[in-house]
C-alpha positions as CSV (number, residue, x, y, z in Angstrom):
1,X,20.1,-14.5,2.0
2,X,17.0,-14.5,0.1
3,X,14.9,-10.8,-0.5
4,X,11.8,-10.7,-1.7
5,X,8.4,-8.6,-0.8
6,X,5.3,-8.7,-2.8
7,X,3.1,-5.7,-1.9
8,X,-0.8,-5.8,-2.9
9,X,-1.5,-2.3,-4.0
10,X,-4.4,-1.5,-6.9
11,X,-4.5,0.4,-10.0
12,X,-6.2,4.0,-10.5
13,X,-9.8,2.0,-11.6
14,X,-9.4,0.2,-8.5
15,X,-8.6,-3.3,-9.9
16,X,-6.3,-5.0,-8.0
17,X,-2.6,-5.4,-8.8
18,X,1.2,-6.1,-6.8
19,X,4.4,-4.3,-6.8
20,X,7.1,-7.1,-5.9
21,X,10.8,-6.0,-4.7
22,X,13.9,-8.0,-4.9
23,X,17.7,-8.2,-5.4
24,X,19.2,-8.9,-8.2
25,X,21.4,-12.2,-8.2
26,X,24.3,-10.4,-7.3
27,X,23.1,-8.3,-4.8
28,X,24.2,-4.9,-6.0
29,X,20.7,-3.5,-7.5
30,X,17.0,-4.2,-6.2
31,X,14.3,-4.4,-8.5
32,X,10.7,-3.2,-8.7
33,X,8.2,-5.1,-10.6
34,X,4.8,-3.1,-11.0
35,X,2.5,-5.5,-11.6
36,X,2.6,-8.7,-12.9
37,X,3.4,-8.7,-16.6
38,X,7.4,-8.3,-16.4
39,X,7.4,-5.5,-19.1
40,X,7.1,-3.1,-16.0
41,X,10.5,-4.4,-14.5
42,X,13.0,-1.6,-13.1
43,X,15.8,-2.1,-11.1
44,X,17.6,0.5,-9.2
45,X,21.3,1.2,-7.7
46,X,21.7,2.2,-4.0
47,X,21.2,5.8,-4.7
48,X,18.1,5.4,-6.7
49,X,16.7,3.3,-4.1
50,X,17.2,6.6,-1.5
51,X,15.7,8.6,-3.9
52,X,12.7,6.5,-3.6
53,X,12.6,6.6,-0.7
54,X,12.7,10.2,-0.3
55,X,10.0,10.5,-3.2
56,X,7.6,8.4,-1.3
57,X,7.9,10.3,2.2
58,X,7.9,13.2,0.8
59,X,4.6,13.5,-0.4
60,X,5.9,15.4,-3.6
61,X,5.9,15.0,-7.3
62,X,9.0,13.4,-8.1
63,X,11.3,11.2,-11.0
64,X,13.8,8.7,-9.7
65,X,16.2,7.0,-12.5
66,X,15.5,3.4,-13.0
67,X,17.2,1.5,-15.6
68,X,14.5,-1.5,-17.5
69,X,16.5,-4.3,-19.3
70,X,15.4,-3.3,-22.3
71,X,14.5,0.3,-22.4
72,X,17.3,1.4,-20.7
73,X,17.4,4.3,-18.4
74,X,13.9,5.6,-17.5
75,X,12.3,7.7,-15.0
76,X,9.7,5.9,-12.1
77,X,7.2,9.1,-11.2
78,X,6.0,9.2,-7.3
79,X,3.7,11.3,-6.4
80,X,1.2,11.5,-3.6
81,X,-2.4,10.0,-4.8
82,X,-5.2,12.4,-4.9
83,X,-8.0,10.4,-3.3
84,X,-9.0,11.3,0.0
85,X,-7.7,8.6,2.2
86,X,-7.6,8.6,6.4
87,X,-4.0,8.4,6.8
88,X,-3.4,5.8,10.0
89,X,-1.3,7.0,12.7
90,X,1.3,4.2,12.2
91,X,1.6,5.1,9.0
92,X,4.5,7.3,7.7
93,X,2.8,9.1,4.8
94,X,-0.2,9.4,2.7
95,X,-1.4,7.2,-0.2
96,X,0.9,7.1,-3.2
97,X,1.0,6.6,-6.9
98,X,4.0,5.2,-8.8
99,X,3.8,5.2,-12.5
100,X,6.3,3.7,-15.2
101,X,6.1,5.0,-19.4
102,X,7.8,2.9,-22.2
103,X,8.3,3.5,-25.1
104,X,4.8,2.8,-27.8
105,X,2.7,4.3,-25.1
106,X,2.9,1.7,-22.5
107,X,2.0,3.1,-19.3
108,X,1.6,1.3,-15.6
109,X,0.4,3.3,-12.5
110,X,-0.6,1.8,-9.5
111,X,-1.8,3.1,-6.0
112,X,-0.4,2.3,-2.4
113,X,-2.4,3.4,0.6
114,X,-0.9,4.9,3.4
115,X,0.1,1.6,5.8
116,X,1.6,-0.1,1.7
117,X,3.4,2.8,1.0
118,X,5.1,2.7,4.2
119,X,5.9,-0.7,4.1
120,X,7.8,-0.4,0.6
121,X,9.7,2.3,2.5
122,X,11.2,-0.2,4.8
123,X,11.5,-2.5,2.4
124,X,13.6,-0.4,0.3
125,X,15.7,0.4,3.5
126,X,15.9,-3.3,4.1
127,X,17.2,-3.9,0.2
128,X,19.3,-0.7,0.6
129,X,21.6,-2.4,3.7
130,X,21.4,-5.7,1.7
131,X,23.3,-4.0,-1.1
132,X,25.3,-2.5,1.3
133,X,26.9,-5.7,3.3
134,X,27.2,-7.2,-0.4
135,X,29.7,-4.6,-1.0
């Protein structure tokens, strides 16, 4: 079965940008790809995909351990976006930022609003069974 989602989301000047979330080959990690230059690839194992998910719904500042292909093991920071956005009512939670830092300075923060933000939560749950049923 193939995964895939590619989420339009923008960066803090506004410019637009995508987050895209996949599988691995194997199945046993997803990955998050902010933007479109790959440097900014992270995957995560089942549990750091439920801390994601908590991070996003829970509308606080938090860390979840990512691993990059060449960086190694790295923190993805969540935390709710500070613009004042109307939060939908299908919508499970406000507007979010998710930022990644490499190494030399290299820093890539984008912004979900309320309705994207929710949809990478199910999308994560979706990956999270994926993984799951691969064993």
């Amino acid at each position: 079965m193939r995964f895939g989602h590619q989420l339009a989301v923008h960066l803090l000047d506004g410019a637009p940008s995508v987050v895209v979330l996949g599988l691995t080959e194997d199945h046993h990690r997803a990955f998050l790809r902010l933007g479109s230059p790959e440097t900014f690839t992270v995957s995560l194992d089942v549990s750091g995909i439920a801390e994601l998910v908590t991070a996003v719904l829970s509308g606080h500042v938090m860390y979840v351990p990512v691993r990059h292909a060449v960086h190694g093991d790295r923190l993805l920071g969540v935390h709710p976006h500070p613009g004042a956005v109307a939060v939908p009512e299908e919508a499970d939670c406000g507007p979010r930022q998710l930022y990644l830092e490499l190494p030399g300075k290299l820093i890539y923060e984008v912004v979900l609003d309320p309705l994207t933000a929710t949809r990478l939560v199910r999308y994560l749950d979706e990956a999270w069974r994926l993984i799951d049923a691969a064993g």
